[in-house]
N, C-alpha and C positions, 0 to 999 in steps of 0.2 A: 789748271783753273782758267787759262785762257782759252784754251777751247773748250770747256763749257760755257763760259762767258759768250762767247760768241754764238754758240748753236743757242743759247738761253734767248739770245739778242734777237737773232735771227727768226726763230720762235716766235716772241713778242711781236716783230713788225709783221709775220705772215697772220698772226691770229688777228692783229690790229685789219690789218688788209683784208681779212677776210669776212671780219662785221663789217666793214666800212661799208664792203661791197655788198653784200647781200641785205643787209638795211635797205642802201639806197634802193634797191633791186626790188625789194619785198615787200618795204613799207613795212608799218609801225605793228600793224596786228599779224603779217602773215612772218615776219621777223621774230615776232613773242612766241608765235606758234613755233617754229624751229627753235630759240632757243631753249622752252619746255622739253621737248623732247632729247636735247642734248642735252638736258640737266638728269632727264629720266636714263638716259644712256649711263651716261658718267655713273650715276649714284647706280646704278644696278650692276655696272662694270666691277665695282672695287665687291660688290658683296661676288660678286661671281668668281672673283677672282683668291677668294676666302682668305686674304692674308699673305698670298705666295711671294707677294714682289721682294717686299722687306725682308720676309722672314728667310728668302732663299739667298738677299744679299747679303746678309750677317752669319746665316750657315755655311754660304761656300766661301766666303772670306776667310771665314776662322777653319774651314777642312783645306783651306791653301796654306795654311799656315806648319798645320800637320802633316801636310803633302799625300792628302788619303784622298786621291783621285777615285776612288769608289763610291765612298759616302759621298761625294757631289755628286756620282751619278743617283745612287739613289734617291739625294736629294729632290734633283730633279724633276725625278718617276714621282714620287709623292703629290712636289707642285701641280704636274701635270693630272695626276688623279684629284685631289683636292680642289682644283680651279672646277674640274668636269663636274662633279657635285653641285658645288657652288652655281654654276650656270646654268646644270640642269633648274636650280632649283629657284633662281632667281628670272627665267624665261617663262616655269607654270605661274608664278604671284603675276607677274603682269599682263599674260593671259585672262587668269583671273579677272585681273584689273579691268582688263579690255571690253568683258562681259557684262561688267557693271552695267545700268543703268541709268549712268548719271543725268542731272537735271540741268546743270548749266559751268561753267571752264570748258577749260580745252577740251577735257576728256569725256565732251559730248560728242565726240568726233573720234572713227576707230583710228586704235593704233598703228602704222605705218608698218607693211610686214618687214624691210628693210633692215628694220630695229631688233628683231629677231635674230640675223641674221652678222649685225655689226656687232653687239655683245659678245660672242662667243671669240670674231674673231680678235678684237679688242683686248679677250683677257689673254690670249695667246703673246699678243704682243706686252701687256704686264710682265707674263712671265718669261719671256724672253730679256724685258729689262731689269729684274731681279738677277737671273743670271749672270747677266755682261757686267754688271755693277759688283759684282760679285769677285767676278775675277780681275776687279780693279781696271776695266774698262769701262769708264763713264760716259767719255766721247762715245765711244762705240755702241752703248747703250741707248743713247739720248737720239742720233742720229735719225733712227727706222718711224720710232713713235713721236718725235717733239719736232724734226723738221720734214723729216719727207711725208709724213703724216697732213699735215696743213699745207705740206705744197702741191702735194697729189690732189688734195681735196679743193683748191684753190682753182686749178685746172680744169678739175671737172665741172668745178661751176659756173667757168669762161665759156666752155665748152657748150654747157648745155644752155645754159639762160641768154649767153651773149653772141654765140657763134649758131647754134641750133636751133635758138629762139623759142625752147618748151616754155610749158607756160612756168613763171616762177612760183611755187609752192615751196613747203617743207617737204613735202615725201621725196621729189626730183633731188635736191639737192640731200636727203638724205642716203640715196641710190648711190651720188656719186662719193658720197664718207665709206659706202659699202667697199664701193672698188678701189678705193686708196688704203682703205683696209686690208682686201686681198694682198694687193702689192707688198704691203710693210710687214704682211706675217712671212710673205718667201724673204724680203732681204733679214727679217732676224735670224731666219734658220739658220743663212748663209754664215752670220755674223756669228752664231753659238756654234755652228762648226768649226769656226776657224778657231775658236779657241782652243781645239782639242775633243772638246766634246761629240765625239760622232756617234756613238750608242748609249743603250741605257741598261744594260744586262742586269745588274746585281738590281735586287728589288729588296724593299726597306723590310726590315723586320715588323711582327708586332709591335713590340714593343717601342721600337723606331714611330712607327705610324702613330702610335699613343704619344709619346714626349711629343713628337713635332706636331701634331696633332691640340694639344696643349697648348705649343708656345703658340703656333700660329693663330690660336683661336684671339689670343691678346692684340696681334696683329692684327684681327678681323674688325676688335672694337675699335681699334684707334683708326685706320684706315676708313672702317666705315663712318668712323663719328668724324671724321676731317672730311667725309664726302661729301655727307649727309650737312654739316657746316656750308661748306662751300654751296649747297646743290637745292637742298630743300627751300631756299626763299623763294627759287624763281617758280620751283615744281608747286609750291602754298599758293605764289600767286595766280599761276595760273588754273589753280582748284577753284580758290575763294573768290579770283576779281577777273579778269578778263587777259585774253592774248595781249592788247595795248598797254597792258602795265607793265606784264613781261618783258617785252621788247622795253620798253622804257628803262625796266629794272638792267635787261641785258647789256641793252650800251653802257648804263653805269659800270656796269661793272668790268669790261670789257676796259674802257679808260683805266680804272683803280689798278686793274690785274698788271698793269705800269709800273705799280711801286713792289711788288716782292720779286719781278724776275731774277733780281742780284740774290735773292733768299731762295730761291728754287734751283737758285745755279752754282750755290756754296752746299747748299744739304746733297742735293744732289753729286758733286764730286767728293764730298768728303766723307758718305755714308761708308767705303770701305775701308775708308782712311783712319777714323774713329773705332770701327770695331779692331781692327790689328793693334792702334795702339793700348785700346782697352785692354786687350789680348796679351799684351808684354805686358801690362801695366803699367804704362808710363804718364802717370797723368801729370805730372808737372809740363812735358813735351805739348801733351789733350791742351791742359791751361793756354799756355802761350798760344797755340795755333787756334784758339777758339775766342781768345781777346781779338788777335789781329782780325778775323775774315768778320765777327760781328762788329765792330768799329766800319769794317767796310761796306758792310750790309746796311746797316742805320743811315750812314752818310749818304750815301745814291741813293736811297728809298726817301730818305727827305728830301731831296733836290729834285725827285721828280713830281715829289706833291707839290712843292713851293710850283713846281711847273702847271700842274694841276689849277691849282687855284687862281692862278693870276690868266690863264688862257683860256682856261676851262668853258666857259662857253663857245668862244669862236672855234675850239675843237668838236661840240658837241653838233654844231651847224653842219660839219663836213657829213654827219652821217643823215641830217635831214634836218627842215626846219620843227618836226613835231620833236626830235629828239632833243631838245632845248632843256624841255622839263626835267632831264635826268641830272640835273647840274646839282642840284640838293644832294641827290640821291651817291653821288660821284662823290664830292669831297668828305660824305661821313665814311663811306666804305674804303677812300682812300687815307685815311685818319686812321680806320682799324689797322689797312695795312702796315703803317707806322711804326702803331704800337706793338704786333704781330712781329717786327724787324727789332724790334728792344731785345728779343727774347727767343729769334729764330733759330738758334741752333736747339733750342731744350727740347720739342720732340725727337731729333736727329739722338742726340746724347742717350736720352733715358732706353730710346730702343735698341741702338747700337751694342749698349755697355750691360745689355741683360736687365733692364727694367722696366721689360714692355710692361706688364703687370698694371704699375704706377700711370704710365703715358696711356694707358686703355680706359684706366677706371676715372682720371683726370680728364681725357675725352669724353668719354660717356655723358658727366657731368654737365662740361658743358653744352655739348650737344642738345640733351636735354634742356637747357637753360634756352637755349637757344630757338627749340620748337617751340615752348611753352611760352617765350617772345612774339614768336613771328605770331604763332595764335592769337593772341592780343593786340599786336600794334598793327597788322595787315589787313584785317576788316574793315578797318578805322582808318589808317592812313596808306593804306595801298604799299606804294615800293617806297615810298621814304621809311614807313615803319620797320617793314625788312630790313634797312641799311642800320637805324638805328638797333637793329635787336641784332644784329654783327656788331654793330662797334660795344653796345655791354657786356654781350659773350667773350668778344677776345679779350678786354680788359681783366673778365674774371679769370679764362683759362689760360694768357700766356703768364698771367701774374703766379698763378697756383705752379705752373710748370717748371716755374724758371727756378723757384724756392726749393720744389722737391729735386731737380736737378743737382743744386747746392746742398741738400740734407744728404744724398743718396750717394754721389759722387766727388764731393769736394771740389767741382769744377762748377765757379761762377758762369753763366752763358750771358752776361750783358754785355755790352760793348764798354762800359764805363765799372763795371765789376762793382753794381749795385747792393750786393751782397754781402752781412759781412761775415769774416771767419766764421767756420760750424765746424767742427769734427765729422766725418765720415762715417759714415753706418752702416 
């Protein structure tokens, strides 16, 4: 846990570093504009990547358990055909998109070919960290995609805007996410060779491809409805309102994204840790080990908001004086994140222990809840209504999560065990 903690950390302060600087770099509308199209990356990413990351770290977890080095590789083979699907089919929609017409957002403006190009290789490195996670290396997973990812790309943008002096746009600094892209998909191969895995011979059955075919589809919804969650307010705003709200909305959230790194850095190592114990079925072991890391989850996600609130403007200055306005907009989304830490192991749980099903149709949900918000409150109030139609969405969906966790598994996931006794189903 300590070194997830720490690459989580270290994560946190290079993404920190890395709006501070191209903010002040870009200013307030050409900043909106970048962070749009990373929000369009992201949310096209997880559909391209159809499910593979989760579903390959709970399949090759539980085929280590039965020591059938085969079935991981077919495993694999599957991911790597299903991700190709998925990307083919998520690079024609946004082409699509591209052709459009539009009358006024960002996407009066074409899309960056760059983007094209960083998708594919982006899902590569997904499914390289389903793998590594897989074989119970987390460090080793997190490494390729969570630090050398933002550090490469950190470089390149030194390079180009402040040593080079191109002019600063989003497409430039999108070119250099390309090339720290390149980089991270050779150091994962290197990383999933060392574990053994150096071919991929036996190839899945029919039937194979149908079941996994199946679960992963559950993994598609939940994955994509946590994307689409995180992604869609800044992609809404910048449809319905302008680049400048964007950016506005981005640094907000950019500060908030402070309060879960300790919740990204416990799911995150304990994803293979939870499927083996589900595996032996030890849940009394599952209990005790998911009281202690949520107790520790809640407690640093509150102290960084109390941090939030009481600083929170004279941080929002560093990234520029127009960025001032996003202070509203910061302590409702860091509020969600909070609540989000009440209840942060219950996706990890319901998907690990075979109930993606539940954790899919529970997203869906609020996903939806959540569009049908932004629709309403964004026209009207720009990026503050965005923040509020997160903070009602996770109140409804970590609340629905955490219950079915308790119905399904007999493991409370609050840090205070808000729950009381259910029998098991």
């Amino acid at each position: 846990m300590g070194g997830i903690g720490s690459i989580k950390a270290l994560n946190a302060m290079l993404t920190y570093t890395i709006a501070l600087m191209l903010s002040r770099w870009m200013g307030i509308e050409e900043y909106g504009e970048f962070a749009f199209y990373i929000g369009v990356i992201n949310l096209g990413m997880v559909f391209a990547a159809a499910g593979t990351e989760n579903f390959l770290t709970r399949e090759v977890s539980a085929s280590l358990v039965i020591r059938d080095t085969n079935r991981i590789q077919r495993l694999v083979k599957y991911g790597i055909l299903a991700a190709s699907i998925g990307t083919l089919i998520v690079l024609s929609l946004i082409g699509i998109f591209d052709i459009i017409p539009w009358e006024s957002g960002i996407l009066v403006k074409s899309t960056p070919g760059y983007l094209f190009v960083l998708i594919p290789l982006l899902v590569l490195c997904k499914i390289f960290h389903g793998v590594l996670r897989g074989f119970g290396r987390p460090t080793m997973a997190l490494v390729p995609e969570v630090l050398l990812y933002p550090l490469l790309c950190l470089i390149a943008y030194y390079i180009f805007f402040s040593y080079m002096h191109l002019n600063v746009d989003s497409s430039i600094a999108l070119f250099g996410n390309m090339l720290a892209a390149v980089l991270v998909v050779i150091v994962g191969v290197i990383a999933v060779r060392k574990t053994g895995l150096r071919q991929l011979k036996p190839s899945p059955s029919i039937s194979e491809l149908k079941s996994w075919g199946r679960s992963s589809f559950f993994f598609i919804l939940v994955s994509a409805s946590n994307s689409i969650f995180n992604q869609i307010d800044r992609i809404m705003l910048g449809i319905m309102r302008d680049s400048s709200e964007v950016g506005i909305y981005a640094v907000a959230i950019t500060n908030s994204n402070l309060v879960e790194f300790v919740t990204l850095a416990v799911n995150l190592s304990l994803a293979g840790v939870v499927s083996r114990l589900n595996a032996l079925n030890d849940h009394k072991q599952l209990q005790a080990m998911v009281k202690v890391f949520a107790r520790i989850v809640f407690v640093s996600s509150g102290i960084i908001v109390a941090i939030l609130f009481v600083f929170g403007e004279w941080i929002l200055k560093l990234f520029g004086s127009e960025f001032r306005l996003a202070y509203h907009s910061m302590m409702v989304l860091a509020i969600s994140k909070l609540i989000t830490a009440i209840a942060s192991m219950s996706g990890l749980l319901l998907t690990m222990t075979g109930h993606e099903k539940w954790s899919a149709q529970i997203a869906f949900l609020a996903c939806s809840i959540n569009v049908l918000l932004n629709l309403v409150l964004i026209p009207r109030f720009g990026a503050t209504g965005a923040a509020y139609a997160t903070l009602i969405t996770v109140i409804i969906w970590r609340g629905m999560m955490a219950r079915k966790v308790k119905i399904l598994t007999g493991i409370d996931p609050t840090p205070f065990l808000l729950w009381p006794k259910h029998n098991q189903t």
